[in-house]
Backbone as numpy.savetxt, mean C-alpha at the origin, in Angstrom:
# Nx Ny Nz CAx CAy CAz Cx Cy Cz
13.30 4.64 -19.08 13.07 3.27 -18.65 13.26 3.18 -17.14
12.01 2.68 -16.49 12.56 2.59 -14.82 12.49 0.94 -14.93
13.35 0.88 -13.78 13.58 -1.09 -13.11 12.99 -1.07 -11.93
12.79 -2.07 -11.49 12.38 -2.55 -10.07 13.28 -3.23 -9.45
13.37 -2.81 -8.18 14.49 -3.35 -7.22 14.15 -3.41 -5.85
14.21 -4.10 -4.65 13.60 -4.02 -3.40 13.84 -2.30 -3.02
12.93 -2.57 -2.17 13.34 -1.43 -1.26 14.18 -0.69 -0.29
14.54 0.42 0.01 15.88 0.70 1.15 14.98 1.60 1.85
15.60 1.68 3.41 15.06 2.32 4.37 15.82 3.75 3.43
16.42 4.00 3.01 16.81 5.39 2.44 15.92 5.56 1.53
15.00 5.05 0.75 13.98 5.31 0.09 12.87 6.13 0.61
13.04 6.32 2.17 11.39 6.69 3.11 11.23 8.40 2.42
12.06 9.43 2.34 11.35 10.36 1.73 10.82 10.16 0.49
11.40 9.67 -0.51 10.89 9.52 -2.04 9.83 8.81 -1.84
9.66 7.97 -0.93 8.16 6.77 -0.75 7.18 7.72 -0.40
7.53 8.61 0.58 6.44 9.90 0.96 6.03 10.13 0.09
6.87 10.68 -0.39 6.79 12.09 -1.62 5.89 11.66 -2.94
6.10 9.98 -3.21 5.13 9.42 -4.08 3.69 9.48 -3.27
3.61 8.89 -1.99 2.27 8.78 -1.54 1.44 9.91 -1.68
2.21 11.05 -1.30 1.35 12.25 -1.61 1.10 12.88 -2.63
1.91 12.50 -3.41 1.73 13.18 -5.03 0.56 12.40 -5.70
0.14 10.95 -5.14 -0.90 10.15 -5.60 -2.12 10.10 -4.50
-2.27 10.93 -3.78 -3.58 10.39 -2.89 -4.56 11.52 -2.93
-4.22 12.40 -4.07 -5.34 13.41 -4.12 -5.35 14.72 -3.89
-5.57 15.45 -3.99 -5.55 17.27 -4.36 -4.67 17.70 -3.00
-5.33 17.16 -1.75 -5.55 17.95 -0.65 -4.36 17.58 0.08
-3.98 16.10 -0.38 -2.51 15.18 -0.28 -1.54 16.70 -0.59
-1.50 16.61 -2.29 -0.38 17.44 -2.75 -0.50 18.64 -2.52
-1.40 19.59 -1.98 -1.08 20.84 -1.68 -1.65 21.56 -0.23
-1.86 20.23 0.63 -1.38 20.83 1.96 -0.94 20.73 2.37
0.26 20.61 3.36 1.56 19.95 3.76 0.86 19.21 5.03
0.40 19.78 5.92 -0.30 18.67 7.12 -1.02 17.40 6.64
-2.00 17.67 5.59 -2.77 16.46 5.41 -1.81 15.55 4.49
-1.15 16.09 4.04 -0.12 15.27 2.94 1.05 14.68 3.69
1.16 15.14 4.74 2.24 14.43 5.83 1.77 13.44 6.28
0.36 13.67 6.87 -0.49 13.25 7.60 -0.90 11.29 6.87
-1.29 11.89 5.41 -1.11 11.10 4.53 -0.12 10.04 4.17
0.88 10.35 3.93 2.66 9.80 3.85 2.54 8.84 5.14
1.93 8.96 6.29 2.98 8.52 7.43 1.53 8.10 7.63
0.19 8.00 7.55 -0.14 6.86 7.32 -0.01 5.39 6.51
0.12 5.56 5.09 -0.07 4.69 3.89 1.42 4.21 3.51
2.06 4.98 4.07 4.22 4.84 3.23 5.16 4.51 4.71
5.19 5.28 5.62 6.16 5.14 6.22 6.00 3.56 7.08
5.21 3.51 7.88 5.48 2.07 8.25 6.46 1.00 7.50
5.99 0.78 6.68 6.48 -0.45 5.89 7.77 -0.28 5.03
8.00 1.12 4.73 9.60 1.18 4.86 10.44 1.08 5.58
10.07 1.26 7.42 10.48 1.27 7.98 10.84 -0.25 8.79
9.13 -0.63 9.08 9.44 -1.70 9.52 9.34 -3.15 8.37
9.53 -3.00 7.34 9.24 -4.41 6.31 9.45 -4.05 4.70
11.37 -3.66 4.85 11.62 -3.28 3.34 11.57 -4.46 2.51
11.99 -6.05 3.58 12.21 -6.80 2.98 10.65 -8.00 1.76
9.69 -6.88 1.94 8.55 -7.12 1.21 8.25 -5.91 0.92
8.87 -5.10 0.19 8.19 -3.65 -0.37 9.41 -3.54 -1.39
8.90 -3.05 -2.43 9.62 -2.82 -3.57 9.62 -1.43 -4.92
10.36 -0.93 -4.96 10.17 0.41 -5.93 10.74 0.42 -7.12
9.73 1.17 -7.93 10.21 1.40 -9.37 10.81 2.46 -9.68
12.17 2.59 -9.60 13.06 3.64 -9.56 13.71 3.86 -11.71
13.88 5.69 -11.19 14.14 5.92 -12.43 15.39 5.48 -12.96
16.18 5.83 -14.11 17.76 6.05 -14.48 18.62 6.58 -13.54
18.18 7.70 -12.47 18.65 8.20 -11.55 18.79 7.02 -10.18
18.39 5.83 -10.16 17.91 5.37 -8.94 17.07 5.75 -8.10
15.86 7.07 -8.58 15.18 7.58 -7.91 13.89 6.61 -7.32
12.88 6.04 -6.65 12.09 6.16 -6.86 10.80 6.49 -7.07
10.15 6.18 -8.01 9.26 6.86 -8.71 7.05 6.07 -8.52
8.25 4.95 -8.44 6.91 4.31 -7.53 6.40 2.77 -6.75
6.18 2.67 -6.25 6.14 1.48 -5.30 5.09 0.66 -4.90
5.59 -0.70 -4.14 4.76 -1.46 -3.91 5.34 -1.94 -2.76
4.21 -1.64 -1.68 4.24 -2.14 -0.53 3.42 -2.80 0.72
4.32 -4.01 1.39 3.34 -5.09 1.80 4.04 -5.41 3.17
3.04 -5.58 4.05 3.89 -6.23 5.39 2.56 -7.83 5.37
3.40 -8.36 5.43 3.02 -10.09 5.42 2.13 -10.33 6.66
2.54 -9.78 7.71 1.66 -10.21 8.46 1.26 -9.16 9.13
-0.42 -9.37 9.19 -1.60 -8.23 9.91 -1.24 -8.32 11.35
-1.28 -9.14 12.36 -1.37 -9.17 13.61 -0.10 -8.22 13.64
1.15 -8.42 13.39 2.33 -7.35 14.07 1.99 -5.96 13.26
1.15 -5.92 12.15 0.86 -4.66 11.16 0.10 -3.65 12.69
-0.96 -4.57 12.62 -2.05 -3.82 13.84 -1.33 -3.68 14.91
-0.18 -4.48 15.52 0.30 -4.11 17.08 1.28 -2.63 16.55
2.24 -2.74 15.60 2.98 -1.92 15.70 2.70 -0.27 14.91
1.59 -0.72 14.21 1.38 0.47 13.66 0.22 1.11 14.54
-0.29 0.53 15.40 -1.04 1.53 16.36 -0.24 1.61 17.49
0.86 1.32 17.96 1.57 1.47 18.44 2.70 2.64 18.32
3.48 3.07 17.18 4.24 3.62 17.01 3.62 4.62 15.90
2.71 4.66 14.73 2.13 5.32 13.84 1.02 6.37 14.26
-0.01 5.53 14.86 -0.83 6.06 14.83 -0.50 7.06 15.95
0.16 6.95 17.17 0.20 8.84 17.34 1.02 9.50 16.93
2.07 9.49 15.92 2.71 10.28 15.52 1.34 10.81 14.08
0.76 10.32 13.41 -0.12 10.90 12.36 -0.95 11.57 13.25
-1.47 11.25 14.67 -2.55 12.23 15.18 -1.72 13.49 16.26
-0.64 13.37 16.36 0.04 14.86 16.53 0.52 15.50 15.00
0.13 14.90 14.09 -0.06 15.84 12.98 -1.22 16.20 12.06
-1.99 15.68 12.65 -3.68 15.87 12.13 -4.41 14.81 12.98
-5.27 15.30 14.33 -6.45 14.67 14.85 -6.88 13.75 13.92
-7.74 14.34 13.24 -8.54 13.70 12.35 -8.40 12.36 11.81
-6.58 12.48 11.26 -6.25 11.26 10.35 -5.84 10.20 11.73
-5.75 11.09 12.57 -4.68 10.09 13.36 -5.94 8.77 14.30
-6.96 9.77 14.38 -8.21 8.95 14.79 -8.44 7.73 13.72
-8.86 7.64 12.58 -8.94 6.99 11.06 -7.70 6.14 11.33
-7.03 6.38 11.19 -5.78 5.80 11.20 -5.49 4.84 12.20
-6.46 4.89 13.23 -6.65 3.59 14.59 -7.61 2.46 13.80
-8.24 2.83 13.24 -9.11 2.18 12.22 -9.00 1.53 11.10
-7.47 1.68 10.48 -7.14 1.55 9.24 -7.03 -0.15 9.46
-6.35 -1.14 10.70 -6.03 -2.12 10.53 -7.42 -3.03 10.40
-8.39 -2.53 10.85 -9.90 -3.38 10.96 -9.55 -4.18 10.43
-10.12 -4.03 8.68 -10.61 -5.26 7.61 -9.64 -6.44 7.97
-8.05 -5.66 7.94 -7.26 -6.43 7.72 -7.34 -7.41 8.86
-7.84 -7.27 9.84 -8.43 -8.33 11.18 -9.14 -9.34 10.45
-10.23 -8.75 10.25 -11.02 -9.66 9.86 -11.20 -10.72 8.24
-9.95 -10.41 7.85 -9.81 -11.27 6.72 -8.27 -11.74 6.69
-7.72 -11.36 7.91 -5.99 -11.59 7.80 -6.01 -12.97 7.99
-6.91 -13.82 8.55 -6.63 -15.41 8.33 -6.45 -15.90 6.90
-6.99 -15.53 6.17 -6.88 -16.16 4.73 -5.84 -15.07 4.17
-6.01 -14.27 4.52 -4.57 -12.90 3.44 -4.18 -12.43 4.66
-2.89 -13.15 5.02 -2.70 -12.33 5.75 -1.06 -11.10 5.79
-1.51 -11.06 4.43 -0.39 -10.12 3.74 -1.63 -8.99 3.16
-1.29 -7.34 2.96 -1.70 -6.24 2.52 -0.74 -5.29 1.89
-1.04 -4.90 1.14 -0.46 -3.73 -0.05 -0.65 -2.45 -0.29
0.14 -1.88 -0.31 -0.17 -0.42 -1.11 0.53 -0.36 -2.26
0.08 0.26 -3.63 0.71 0.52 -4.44 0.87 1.67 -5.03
1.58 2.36 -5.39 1.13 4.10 -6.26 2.62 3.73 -6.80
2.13 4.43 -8.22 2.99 4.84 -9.34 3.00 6.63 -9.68
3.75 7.61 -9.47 3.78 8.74 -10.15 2.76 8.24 -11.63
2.42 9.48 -11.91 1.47 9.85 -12.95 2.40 9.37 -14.41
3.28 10.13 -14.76 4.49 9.93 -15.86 4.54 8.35 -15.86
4.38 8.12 -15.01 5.09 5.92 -15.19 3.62 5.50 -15.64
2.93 5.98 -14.70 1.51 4.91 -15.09 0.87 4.63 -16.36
0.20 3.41 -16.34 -0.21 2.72 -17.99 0.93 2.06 -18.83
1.93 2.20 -18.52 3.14 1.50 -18.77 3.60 0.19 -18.83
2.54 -0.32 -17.40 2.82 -1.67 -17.67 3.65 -2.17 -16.29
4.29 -1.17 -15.50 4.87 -1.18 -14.37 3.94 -1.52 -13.00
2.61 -1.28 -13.13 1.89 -1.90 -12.14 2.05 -3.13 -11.68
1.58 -4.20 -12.95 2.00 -5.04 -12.97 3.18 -6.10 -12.59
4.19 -5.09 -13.42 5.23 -6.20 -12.51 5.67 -6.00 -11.42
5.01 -4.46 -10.47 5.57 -4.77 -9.26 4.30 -5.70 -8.48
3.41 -6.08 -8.89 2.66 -6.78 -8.48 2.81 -7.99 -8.41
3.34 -8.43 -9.59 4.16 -9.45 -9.72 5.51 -9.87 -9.00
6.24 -9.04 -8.82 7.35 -8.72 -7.86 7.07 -9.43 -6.47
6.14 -8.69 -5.92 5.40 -9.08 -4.73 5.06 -10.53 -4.58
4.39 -10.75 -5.41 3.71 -12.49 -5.35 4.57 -13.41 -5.18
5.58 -13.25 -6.03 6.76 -14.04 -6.49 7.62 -14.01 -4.69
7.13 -12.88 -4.24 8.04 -13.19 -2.65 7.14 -13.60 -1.93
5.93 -13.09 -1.92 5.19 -13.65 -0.63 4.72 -15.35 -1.01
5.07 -15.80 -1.86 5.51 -17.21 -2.60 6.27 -17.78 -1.70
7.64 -17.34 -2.02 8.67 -17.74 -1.44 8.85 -18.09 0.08
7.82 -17.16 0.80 7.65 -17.01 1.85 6.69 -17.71 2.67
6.22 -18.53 1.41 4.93 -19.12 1.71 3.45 -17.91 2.39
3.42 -17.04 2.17 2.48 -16.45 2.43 0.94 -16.87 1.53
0.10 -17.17 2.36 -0.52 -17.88 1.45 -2.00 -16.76 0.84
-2.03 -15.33 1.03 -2.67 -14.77 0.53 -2.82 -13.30 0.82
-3.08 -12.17 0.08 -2.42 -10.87 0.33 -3.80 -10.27 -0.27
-3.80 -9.14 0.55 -5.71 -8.15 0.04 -5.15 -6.74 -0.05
-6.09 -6.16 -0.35 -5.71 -4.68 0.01 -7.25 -3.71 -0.01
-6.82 -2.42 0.26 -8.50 -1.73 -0.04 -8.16 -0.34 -1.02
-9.41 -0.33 -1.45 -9.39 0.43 -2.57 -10.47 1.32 -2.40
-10.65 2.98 -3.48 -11.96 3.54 -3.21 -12.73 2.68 -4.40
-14.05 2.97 -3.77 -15.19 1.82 -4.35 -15.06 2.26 -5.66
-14.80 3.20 -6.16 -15.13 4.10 -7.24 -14.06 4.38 -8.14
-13.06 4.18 -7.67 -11.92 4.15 -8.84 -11.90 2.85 -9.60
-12.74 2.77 -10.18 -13.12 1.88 -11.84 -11.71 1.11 -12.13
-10.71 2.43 -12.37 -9.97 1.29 -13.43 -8.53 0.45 -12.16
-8.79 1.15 -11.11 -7.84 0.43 -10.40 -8.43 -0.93 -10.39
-10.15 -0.98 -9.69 -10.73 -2.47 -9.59 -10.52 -3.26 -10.76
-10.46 -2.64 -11.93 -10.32 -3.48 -13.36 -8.18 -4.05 -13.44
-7.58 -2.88 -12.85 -6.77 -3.45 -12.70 -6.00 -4.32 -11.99
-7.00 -4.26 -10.60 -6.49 -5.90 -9.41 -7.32 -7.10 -10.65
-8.55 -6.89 -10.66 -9.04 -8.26 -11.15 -8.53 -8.55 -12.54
-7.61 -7.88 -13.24 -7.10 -8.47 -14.69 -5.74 -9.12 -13.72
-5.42 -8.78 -12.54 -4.29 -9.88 -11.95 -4.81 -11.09 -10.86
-6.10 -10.78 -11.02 -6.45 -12.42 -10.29 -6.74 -11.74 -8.74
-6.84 -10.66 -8.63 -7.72 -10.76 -7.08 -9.46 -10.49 -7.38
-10.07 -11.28 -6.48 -11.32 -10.84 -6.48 -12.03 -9.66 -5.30
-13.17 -9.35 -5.55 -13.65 -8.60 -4.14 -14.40 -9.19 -3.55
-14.00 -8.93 -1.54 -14.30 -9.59 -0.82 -15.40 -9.09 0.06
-15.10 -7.80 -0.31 -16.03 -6.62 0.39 -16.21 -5.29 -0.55
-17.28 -5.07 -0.58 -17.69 -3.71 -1.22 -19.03 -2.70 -0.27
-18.23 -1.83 -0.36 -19.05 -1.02 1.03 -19.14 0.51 0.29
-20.52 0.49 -0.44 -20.66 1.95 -1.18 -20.81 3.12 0.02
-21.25 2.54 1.30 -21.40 3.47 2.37 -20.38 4.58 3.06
-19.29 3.68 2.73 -17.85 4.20 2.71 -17.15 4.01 1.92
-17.37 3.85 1.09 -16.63 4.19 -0.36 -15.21 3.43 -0.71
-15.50 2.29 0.16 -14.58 1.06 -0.05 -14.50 0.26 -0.73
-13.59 -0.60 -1.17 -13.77 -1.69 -1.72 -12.19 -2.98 -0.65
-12.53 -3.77 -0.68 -11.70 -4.63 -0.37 -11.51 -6.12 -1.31
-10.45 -6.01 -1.89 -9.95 -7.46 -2.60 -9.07 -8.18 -2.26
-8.95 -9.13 -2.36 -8.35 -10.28 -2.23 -7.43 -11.57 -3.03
-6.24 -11.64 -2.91 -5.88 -12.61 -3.86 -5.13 -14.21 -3.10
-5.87 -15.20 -3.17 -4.69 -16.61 -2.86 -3.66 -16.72 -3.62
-2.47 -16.48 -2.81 -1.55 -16.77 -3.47 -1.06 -18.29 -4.14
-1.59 -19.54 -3.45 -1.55 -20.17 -3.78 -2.60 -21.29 -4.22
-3.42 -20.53 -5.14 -4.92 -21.35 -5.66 -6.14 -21.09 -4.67
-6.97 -21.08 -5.16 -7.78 -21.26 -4.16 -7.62 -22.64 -3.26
C-alpha cells in the first residue's frame, strides 16, 4: 500500500530516479541522457516548489511516484532558464538546447493555466488508481491557492495517458502530430 504526502527537498534523488526509470529506454540505460532527463522534468520543482509537488511513497517512506507542479509559468520560465537550463546543457548539448524551449507553450497558454505538471508513477504502482489521487491532490491545492487553471504536455501518441487526463476533466488545447505533442488543459475552477 503506498500514501501520498507532500513533497521534501530530500526527496530530489528518488524524484530523479523515478523520472528516469519512466521516460524511456535511453532515460534508463544511459546515465548522461537519463541525468540529462531527471534535471530537466524533476529537479526544478523539488527544488524550487515542494510546496505544490507531491509523492506517492512506499511502506518504506520511499518515493515511488509523483506529481509535480509550479503554479506559476512566468517565474517557471525566468528561473528555470536561468539556473536549469545550463546545468542540463553541460550535461548533454542537445537536451540542454530543448530544454530553452521547454517553457514555450507554457507562455502561451499560462494566462488561463497558469499552473503545469509532471506526473510519473514507477511501473509496479501504475493502474492502481494512484494517478488519480495525486491528481487530485494537486487540484485540491491549486484550489486553495486559488490557481485558476493548470495544463501540461504529453506525447501525442501515448493513447492511454490522453484517455487518462480526459477521464479527469482536462481537455486538449493543442495537438501537434508534427512534434509529437499534445497539450491539455484543465480550469480549475469551471469553465
Amino acid at each position: 500500500m503506498a500514501t501520498i504526502r507532500p513533497a521534501r527537498q530530500s526527496d530530489m534523488k528518488a524524484v530523479e530516479h523515478i523520472c528516469r526509470m519512466t521516460a524511456g529506454n535511453l532515460a534508463r540505460t544511459n546515465d548522461i541522457i537519463g541525468e540529462a532527463t531527471a534535471k530537466t522534468y524533476s529537479t526544478y520543482y523539488i527544488r524550487e516548489c515542494t510546496d505544490t509537488c507531491f509523492v506517492l511513497a512506499d511502506d518504506t517512506d520511499t518515493p515511488v511516484g509523483y506529481i509535480l507542479c509550479e503554479p506559476d509559468y512566468k517565474r517557471y520560465r525566468k528561473v528555470f532558464r536561468k539556473k536549469d537550463v545550463p546545468a542540463i546543457y553541460s550535461i548533454y548539448k542537445k537536451d540542454g538546447v530543448s530544454a530553452w524551449f521547454l517553457p514555450v507553450p507554457f507562455s502561451f497558454f499560462g494566462r488561463k493555466y497558469p499552473a503545469h505538471l509532471h506526473i510519473d508513477i514507477l511501473p509496479e504502482y501504475q493502474n492502481k488508481g494512484y494517478g488519480g489521487l495525486l491528481v487530485n491532490e494537486l487540484l485540491t491545492e491549486l484550489h486553495k491557492r486559488q490557481v485558476k487553471g493548470v495544463m501540461l504536455t504529453a506525447d501525442a501518441e501515448n493513447d492511454g495517458a490522453i484517455r487518462f487526463y480526459k477521464r479527469l476533466g482536462f481537455e486538449t488545447v493543442v495537438c501537434s502530430k508534427r512534434i509529437n505533442a499534445i497539450i491539455m488543459a484543465k480550469n480549475i475552477f469551471g469553465k
